[in-house]
N, C-alpha and C positions, 0 to 999 in steps of 0.2 A: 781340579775337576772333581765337583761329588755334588752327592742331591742333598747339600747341608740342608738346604728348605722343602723337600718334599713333602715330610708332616705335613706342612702349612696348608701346600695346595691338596692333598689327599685329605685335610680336612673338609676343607669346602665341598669334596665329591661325594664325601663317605654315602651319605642318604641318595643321591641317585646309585651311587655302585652300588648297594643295598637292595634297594629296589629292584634294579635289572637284574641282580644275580637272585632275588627274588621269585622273578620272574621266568627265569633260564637261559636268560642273557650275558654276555659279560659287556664291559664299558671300561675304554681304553683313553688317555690322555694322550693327546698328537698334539704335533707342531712346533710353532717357536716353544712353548712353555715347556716339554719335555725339554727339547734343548739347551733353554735357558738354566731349566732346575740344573740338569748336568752338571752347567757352567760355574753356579752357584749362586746363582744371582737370587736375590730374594720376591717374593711374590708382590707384582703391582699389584697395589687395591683398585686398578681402573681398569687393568686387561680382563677382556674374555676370555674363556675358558673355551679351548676345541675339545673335542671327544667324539670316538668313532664307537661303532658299534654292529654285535650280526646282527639287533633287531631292524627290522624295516620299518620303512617310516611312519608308517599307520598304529604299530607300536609303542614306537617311541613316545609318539605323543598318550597312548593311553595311560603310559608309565608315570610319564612325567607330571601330566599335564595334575593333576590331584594333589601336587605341591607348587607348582609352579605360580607366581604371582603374578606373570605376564606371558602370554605363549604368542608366538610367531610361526605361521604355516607356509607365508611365502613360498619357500624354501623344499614343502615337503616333496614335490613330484622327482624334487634334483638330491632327493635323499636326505634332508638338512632340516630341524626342525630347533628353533631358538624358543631361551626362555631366561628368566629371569627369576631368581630367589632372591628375596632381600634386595641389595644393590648389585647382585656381581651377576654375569651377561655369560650365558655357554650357549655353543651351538652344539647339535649333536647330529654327526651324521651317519648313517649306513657305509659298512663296507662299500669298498665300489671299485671297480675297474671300467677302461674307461679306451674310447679309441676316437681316431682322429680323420680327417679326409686332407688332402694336402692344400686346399685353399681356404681353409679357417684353422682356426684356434679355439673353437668349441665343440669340445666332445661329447660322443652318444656318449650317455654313461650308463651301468646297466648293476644294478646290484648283487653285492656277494656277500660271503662270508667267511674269505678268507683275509685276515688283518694282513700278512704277508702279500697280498697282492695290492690290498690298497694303499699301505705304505708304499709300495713299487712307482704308482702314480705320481706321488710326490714331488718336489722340484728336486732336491738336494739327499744325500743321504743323512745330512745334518739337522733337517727336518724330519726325516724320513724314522724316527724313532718311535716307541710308545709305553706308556706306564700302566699297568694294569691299577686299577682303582683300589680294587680290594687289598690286593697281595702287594702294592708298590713295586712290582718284579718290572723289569727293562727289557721291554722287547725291541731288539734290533735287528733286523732281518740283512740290512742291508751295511751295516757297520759305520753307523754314523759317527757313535760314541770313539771309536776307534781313529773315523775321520777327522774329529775333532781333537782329539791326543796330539794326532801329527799334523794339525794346522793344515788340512787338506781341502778343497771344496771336489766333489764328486757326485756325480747325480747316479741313481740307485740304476735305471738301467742303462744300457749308451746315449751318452751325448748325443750321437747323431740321430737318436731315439727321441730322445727326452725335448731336445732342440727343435726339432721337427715340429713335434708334437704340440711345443708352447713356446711362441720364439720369445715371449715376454721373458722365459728363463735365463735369457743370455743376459740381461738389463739387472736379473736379480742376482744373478753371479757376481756382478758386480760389485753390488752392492754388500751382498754376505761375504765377499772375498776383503771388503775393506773393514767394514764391520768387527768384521771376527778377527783380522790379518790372517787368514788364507793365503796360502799358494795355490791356485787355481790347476787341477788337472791335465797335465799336456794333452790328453785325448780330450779334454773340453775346450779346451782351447781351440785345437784344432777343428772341432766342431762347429766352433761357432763363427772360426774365420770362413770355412765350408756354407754355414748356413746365413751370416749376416744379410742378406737379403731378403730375408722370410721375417724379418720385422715389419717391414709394408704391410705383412698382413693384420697387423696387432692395431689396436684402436690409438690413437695418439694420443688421448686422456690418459691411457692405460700405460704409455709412455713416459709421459710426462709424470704423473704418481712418482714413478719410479725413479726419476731421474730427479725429483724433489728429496726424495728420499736419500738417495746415495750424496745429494751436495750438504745435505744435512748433518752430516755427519765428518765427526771431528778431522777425520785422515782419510779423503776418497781417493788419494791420487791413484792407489795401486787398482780400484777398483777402475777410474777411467782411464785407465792403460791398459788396460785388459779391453777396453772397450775399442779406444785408438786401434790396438794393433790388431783387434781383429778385424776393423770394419765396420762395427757397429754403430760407433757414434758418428760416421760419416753417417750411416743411415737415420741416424736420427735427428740429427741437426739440418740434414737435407730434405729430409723423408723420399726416397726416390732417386735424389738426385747428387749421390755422392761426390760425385765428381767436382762438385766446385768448392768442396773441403779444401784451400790452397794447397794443404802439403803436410806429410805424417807429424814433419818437423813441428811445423808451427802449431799443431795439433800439442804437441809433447812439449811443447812451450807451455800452451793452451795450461796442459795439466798442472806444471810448474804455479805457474801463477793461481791455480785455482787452490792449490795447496796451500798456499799463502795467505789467501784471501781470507779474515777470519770474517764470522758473521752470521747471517742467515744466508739460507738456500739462494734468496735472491740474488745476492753480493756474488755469491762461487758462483752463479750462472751466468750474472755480468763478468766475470772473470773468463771464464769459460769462455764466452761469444766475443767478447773482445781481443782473444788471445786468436781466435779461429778467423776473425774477417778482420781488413782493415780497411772497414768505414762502418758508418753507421746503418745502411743500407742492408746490409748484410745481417746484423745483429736483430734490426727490424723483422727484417724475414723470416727469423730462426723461431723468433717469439710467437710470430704468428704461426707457422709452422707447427708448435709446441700446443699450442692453442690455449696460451697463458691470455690471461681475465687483461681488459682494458685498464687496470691499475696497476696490472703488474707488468705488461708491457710498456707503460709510460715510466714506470719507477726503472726498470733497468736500461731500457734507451737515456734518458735522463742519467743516469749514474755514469754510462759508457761516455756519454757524450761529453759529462763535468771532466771525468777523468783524461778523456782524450787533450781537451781545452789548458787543464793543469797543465800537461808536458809539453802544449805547442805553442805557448808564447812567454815572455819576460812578465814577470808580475809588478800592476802597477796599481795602486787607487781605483780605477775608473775601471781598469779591466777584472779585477776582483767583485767589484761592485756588480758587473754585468755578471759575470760568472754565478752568482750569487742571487740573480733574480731566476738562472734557469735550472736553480734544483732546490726542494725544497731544505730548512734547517737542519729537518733530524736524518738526511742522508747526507750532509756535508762531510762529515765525518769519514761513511765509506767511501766518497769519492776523493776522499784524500789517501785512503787505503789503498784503492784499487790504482789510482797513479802511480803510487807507489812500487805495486807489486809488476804492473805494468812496464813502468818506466827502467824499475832495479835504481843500485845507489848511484849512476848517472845524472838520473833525475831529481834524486833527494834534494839538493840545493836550491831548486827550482822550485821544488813542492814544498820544501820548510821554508822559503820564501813567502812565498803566496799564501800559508797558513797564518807566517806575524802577520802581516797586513790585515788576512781577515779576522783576526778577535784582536787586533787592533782596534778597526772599524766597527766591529761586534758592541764593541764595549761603547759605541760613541752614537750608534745608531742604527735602526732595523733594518737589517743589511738586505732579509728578508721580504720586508713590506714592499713595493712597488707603485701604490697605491700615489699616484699626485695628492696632492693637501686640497686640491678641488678637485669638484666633478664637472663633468659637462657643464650641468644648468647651473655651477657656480659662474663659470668662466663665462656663460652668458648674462649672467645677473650682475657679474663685474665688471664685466669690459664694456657693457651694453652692445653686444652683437648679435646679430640675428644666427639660430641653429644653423648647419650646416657645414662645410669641410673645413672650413676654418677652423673649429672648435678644435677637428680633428691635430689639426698641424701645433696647434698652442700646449694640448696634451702634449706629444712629442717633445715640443721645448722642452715642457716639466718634467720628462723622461729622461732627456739628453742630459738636463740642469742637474740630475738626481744622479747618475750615471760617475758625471762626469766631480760634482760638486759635493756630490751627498744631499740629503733631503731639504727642504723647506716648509714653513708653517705654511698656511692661505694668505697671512698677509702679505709675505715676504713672497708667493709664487704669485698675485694679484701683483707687485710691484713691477717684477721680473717679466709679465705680458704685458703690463703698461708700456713699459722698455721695450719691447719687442716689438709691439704695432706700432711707437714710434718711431723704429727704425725701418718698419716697413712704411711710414709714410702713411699709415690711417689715423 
């Protein structure tokens, strides 16, 4: 734990702390990045820059704005005034303290000038730090630096405070608890088993961010256990309507498996949903729910369903073949994954089966493609038949022929309908 990189980012500030202390100001470094420097970690050249401050906002910007390359006002009425030097991106906001009504999650906010109070507002006390610009001195009011010694997550004031206040915090515990490997506070805990239902008030984009976030990352299990037993990921996988969560158990399966899952976000969440429902109806729901985009609700129904398909029958030619028309190439891969982690070594036999066959096949022909070697107005300009449902039934042949046989050119599926309507007698 040390600020081996602090120079770095106290380089980048020097001319705004300059300035404000110029002026009569001081100008303070918050957030992940005090946290991180702590940790050691070295400065991204893509992150922004947070920074508090006692001037106000109408201030700020006269400070700033005479170096700045690009200024951003949105922000100023909610104390927060962005800008840009060169390529790297700070926001800077006013002290502020801040309160809540118990059916939202957005706060009056009211400005101050005590840095002690507006670090108070913070989520975590791990965040809850700050570095003075000039002097590089460590303000921790709340003893994050300390929290982070002993692998602790803690919010600066009570949980049942802080929780209240912003139930999106319970989602981000999670996430900073797996992050960092965290032991998560018993009085947070219990807060949040207390409070899981005050996530209904939280936006479900605002949900979903967060839940991308935490499967993002290398080792979420402890993070979604934290979630499991408090309740919360019933709330969120339901929104509302916990109760049809099956069961803690299968839930703590659920995590199991998503632990395993390597990949992207998507994969841990097909992991996730398949571990929690058993059918695909369910996982359906969850997505929409989530209110993930129409390509990524298709990509994870799809991957659940491949993977369902792997463990529920004997691997043959023809059934490979099908399996293989209803997900795309470059998710085959995870759907052999998530079988896997799914099924456990039960399954293995079944699922290194069905993988020789298909690059077997792979190797012999686009296992992929689907596409008959005619189209419609081929089959009518071959067969000489008039449009109509007919056409449709002869496509199918060359479905079934493909399925069943593997592909053919146009001559050889022109020969294959000839055959066909003469055995139906045209």
């Amino acid at each position: 734990m040390t600020f081996a990189h602090l120079d770095d980012v106290l380089a980048l500030t020097a001319d705004l702390g300059h300035r404000f202390d110029q002026a009569g100001y001081r100008l303070y470094l918050v957030g992940g990045i005090v946290r991180d420097q702590w940790l050691g970690a070295p400065v991204d050249a893509s992150a922004d820059l947070d920074l508090t401050t006692d001037a106000i906002p109408t201030v700020i910007r006269q400070i700033v704005e005479p170096m700045a390359d690009a200024l951003w006002t949105q922000g100023e009425r909610f104390g927060t005034i962005g800008l840009r030097i060169g390529s790297r991106l700070f926001e800077i906001t006013t002290h502020r303290r801040e309160s809540y009504t118990s059916d939202s999650r957005k706060p009056e906010v009211a400005f101050g000038r005590d840095l002690s109070v507006d670090l108070s507002r913070r989520d975590f006390t791990i965040n809850a730090m700050a570095v003075d610009v000039i002097t590089g001195d460590l303000l921790d009011p709340w003893g994050g630096a300390k929290d982070l010694a002993a692998r602790r997550l803690c919010t600066p004031l009570e949980p049942q405070i802080s929780f209240a206040d912003d139930p999106l915090r319970m989602i981000r515990a999670a996430r900073f608890a797996s992050r960092f490997d965290l032991a998560v506070d018993p009085d947070l805990v219990m807060a949040a088993a207390d409070l899981h239902d005050r996530v209904q008030i939280v936006a479900i984009e605002r949900i979903g961010q967060e839940m991308r976030r935490l499967l993002a990352l290398p080792h979420p299990a402890s993070g979604l256990r934290f979630l499991v037993e408090t309740g919360v990921l019933a709330e969120i996988v339901e929104y509302g309507k916990p109760e049809r969560v099956v069961s803690l158990d299968s839930a703590l399966v659920a995590i199991d498996c998503v632990e395993a899952m390597p990949g992207q976000w998507q994969h841990r969440l097909a992991a996730l949903l398949i571990g929690l429902y058993d059918d695909l109806d369910g996982v359906h729901a969850a997505t929409r729910r989530l209110r993930l985009s129409s390509v990524e609700t298709r990509f994870i129904v799809s991957l659940c369903r491949a993977a369902l398909v792997l463990l529920d029958a004997a691997p043959s030619a023809p059934s490979v073949r099908r399996w293989a028309t209803q997900i795309a190439a470059t998710a085959a891969d995870a759907a052999y994954d998530l079988a896997a982690v799914v099924g456990g070594s039960t399954a293995q036999p079944t699922i290194d089966a069905h993988r020789m066959i298909y690059e077997q096949l792979a190797e012999l022909e686009p296992l992929h493609d689907v596409a008959p070697a005619l189209s419609g107005n081929e089959i009518v300009n071959q067969l000489g038949i008039e449009p109509g449902p007919l056409i449709g039934e002869a496509v199918r042949v060359l479905e079934d022929h493909r399925i069943n046989h593997g592909p053919l050119g146009a001559e050889a599926s022109t020969n294959l309908l000839k055959e066909w309507m003469v055995d139906r007698g045209m």
